[in-house]
GULUMNU-146810 format. One record per residue (C-alpha): residue in three letters; chain; x, y, z. Coordinates in steps of 0.001 Angstrom, whole numbers, plus 500000, padded with zeros to 6 digits. Example, Ala and Ser with C-alpha at 12.3 -4.5 7.8 and 13.67 -1.06 7.14 Angstrom:
(node "Ala"; "A"; (512300; 495500; 507800))
(node "Ser"; "A"; (513670; 498940; 507140))
This chain:
(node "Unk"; "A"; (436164; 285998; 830105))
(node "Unk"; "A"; (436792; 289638; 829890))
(node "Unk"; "A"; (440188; 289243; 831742))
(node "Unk"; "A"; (441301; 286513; 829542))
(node "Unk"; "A"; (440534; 288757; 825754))
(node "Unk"; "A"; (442654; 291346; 827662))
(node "Unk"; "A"; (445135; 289154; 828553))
(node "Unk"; "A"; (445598; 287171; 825077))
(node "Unk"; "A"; (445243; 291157; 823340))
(node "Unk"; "A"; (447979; 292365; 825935))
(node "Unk"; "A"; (450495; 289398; 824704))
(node "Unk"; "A"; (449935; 289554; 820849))
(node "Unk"; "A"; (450844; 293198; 820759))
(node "Unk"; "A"; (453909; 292695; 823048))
(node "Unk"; "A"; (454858; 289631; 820673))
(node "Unk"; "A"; (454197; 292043; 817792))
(node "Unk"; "A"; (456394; 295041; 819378))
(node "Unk"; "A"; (459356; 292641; 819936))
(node "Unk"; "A"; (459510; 291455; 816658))
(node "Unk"; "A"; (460026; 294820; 815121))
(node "Unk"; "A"; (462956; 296023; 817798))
(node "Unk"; "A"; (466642; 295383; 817302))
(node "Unk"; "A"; (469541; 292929; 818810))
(node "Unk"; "A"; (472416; 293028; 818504))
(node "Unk"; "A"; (472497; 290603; 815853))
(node "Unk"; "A"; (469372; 291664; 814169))
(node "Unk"; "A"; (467758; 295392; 812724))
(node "Unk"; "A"; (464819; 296901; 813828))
(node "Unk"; "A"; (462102; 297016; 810705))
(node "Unk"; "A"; (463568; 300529; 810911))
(node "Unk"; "A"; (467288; 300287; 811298))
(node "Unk"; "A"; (466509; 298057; 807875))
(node "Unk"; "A"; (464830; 300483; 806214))
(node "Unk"; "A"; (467639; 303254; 806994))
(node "Unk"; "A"; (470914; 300782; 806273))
(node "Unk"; "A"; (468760; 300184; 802886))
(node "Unk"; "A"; (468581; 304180; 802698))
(node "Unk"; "A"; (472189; 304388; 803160))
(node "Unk"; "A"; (473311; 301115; 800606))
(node "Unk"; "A"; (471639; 303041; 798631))
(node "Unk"; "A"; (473354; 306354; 799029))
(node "Unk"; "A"; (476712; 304780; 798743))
(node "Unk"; "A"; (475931; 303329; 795673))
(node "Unk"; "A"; (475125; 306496; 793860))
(node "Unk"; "A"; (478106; 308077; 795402))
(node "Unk"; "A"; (479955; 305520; 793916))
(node "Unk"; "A"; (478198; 306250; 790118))
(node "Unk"; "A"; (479006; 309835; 790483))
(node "Unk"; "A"; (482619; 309369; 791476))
(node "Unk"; "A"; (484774; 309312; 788571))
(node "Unk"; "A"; (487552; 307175; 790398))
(node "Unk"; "A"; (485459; 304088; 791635))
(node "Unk"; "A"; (483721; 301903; 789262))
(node "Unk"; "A"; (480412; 300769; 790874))
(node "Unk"; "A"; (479934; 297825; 789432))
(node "Unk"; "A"; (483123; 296529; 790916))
(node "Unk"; "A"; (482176; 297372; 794474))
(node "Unk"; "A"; (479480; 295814; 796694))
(node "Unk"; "A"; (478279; 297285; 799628))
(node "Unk"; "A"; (476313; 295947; 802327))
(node "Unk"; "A"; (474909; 298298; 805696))
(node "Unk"; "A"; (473823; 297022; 809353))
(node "Unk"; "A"; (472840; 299083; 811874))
(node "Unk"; "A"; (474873; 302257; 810070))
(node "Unk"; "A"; (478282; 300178; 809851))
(node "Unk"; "A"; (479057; 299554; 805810))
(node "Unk"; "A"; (481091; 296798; 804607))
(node "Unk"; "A"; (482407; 297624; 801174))
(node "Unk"; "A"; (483695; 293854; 799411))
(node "Unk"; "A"; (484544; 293360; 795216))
(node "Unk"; "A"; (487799; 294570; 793271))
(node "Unk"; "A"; (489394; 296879; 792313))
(node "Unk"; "A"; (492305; 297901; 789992))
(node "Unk"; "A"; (494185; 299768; 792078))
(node "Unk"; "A"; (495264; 300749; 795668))
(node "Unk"; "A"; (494157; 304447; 795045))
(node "Unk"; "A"; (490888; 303322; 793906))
(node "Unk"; "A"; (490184; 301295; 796885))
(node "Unk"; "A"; (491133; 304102; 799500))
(node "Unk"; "A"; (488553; 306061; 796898))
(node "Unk"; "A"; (485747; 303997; 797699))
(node "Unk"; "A"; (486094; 303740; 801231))
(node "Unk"; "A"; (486297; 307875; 801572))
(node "Unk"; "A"; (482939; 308234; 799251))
(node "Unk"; "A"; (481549; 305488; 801356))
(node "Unk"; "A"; (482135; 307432; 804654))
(node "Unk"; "A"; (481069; 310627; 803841))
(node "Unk"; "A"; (477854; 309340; 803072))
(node "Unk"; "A"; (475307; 310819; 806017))
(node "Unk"; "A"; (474485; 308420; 808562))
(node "Unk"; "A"; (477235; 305969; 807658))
(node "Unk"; "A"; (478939; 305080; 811105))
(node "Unk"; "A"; (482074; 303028; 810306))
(node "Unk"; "A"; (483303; 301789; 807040))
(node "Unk"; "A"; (484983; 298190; 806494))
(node "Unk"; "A"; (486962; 297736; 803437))
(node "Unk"; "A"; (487565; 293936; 802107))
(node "Unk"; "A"; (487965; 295527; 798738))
(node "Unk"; "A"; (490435; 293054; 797029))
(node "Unk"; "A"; (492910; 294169; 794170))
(node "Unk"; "A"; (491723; 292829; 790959))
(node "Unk"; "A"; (494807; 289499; 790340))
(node "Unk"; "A"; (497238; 290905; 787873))
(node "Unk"; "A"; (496416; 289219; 783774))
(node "Unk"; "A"; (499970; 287784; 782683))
């Protein structure tokens, strides 16, 4: 009976370890909790600079990789964002699918 408790113990915490590593399609609890770290960051960058609205921008992290998506009114603004966005620390790469905001006639 001994054997078996060890057993059953020995399998729940390796079910519990691999639940909280990585994939390549999924975070580690804490590759979440530093791509939250870094949204974060971005976002604040983004408040202090003068030349991207915020609000405008949305910005998503996985695994250190930041995908920056919204409008914006202008091409310089854009290319803005996405140089505030990678000089934030522990930002990897940068994807921009910033759109320009359609022209009002």
């Amino acid at each position: 009976m001994p054997n078996t408790k060890s057993a059953l113990t020995a399998a729940l915490l390796a079910a519990l370890l691999a639940a909280c590593s990585g994939s390549p399609t999924r975070e580690s609890t804490g590759e979440f909790i530093d791509d939250t770290a870094i949204t974060t960051k971005v976002k604040a960058a983004f408040i202090e600079d003068k030349d991207v609205k915020a609000t405008g921008v949305k910005v998503e992290t996985f695994k250190g990789n930041v995908q920056l998506s919204g409008f914006a009114d202008s091409p310089a603004e854009i290319d803005r964002a996405v140089q505030v966005a990678s000089q934030v620390p522990g930002v990897r790469t940068v994807r921009n699918d910033i759109r320009l905001k359609p022209a009002v006639q």
